[in-house]
N, C-alpha and C positions, 0 to 999 in steps of 0.2 A: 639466740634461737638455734635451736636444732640445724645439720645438714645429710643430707643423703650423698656417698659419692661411690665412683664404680674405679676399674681399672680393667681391663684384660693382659695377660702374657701370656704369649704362643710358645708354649712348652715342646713344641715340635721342632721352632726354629731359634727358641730363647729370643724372640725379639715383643715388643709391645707388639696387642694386637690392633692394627692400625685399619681405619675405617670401617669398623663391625657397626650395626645399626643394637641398639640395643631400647627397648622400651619399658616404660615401668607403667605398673599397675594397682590399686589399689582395691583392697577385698572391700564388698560393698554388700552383707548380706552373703548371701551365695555365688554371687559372680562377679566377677572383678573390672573396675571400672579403668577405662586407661586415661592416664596423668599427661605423658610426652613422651616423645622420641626425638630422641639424640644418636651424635655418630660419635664413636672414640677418634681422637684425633691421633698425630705421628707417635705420640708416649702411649698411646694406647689408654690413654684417659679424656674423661669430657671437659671441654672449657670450661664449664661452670658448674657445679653441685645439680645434682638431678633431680634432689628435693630440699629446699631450705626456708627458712622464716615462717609466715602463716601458714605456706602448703605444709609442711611438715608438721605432722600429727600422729597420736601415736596409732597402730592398728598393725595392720597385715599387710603383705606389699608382696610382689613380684615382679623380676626382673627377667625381661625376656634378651637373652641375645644370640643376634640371627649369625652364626656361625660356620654353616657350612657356604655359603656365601661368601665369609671372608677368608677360608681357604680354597676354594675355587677360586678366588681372585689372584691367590697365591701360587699360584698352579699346581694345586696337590687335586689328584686325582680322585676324585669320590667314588662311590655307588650310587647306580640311579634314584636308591632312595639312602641317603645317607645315616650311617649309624648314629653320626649327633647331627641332626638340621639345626636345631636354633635348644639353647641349654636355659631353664626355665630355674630360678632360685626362687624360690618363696622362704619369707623374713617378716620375721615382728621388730617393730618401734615402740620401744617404750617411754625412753627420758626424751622430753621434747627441746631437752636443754643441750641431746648430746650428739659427736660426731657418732656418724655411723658408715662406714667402710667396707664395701661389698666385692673384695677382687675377685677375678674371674680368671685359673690357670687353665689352659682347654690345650686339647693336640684332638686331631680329626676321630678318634675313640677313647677319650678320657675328660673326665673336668674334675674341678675342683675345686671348693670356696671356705672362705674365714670370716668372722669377724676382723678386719682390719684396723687399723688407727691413723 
């Protein structure tokens, strides 16, 4: 069976991004139903696949992570409304057989994502 997995790196301090809240959602029609939420742990990745076995189907997906949160934790100084609050990826699953790898590099006004492996 298929897996979904995530990572963040804080490209501001080159270290994992550790305890961001991150949630995923899947497209349902026109609006997107949400799956879980999970926290990145010390590596800046989740303990377990965020989607794997039955849940793991193929369609349209979104992956929200709440960001300026886990640079305020970090004592970086924001704006009252911050230029990245939470960075929003939206992805297709096709093969339900395969991994799929969603990293997430951010600094407090940049981000950046791949297909992973």
């Amino acid at each position: 069976m298929g897996k979904l997995t995530t990572h963040v790196l804080d490209t501001m301090s080159g270290l994992p991004g550790a305890e961001i809240k991150v949630e995923l959602f899947r497209q349902q029609g026109e609006h997107y139903e949400h799956i879980q939420t999970v926290t990145t742990n010390s590596d800046g990745r989740t303990d377990q696949p965020i989607l794997e076995d039955a849940a793991f189907q193929a369609g349209k997906y979104q992956l929200v992570f709440y960001v300026a949160d886990y640079f305020r934790q970090q004592g970086v100084t924001l704006d009252e409304v911050p230029f990245l609050d939470d960075v929003v990826i939206r992805f297709g699953l096709n093969d339900e057989q395969a991994h799929y790898h969603v990293p997430l590099l951010v600094s407090p006004y940049s981000f950046s994502t791949y297909r992973g492996s």
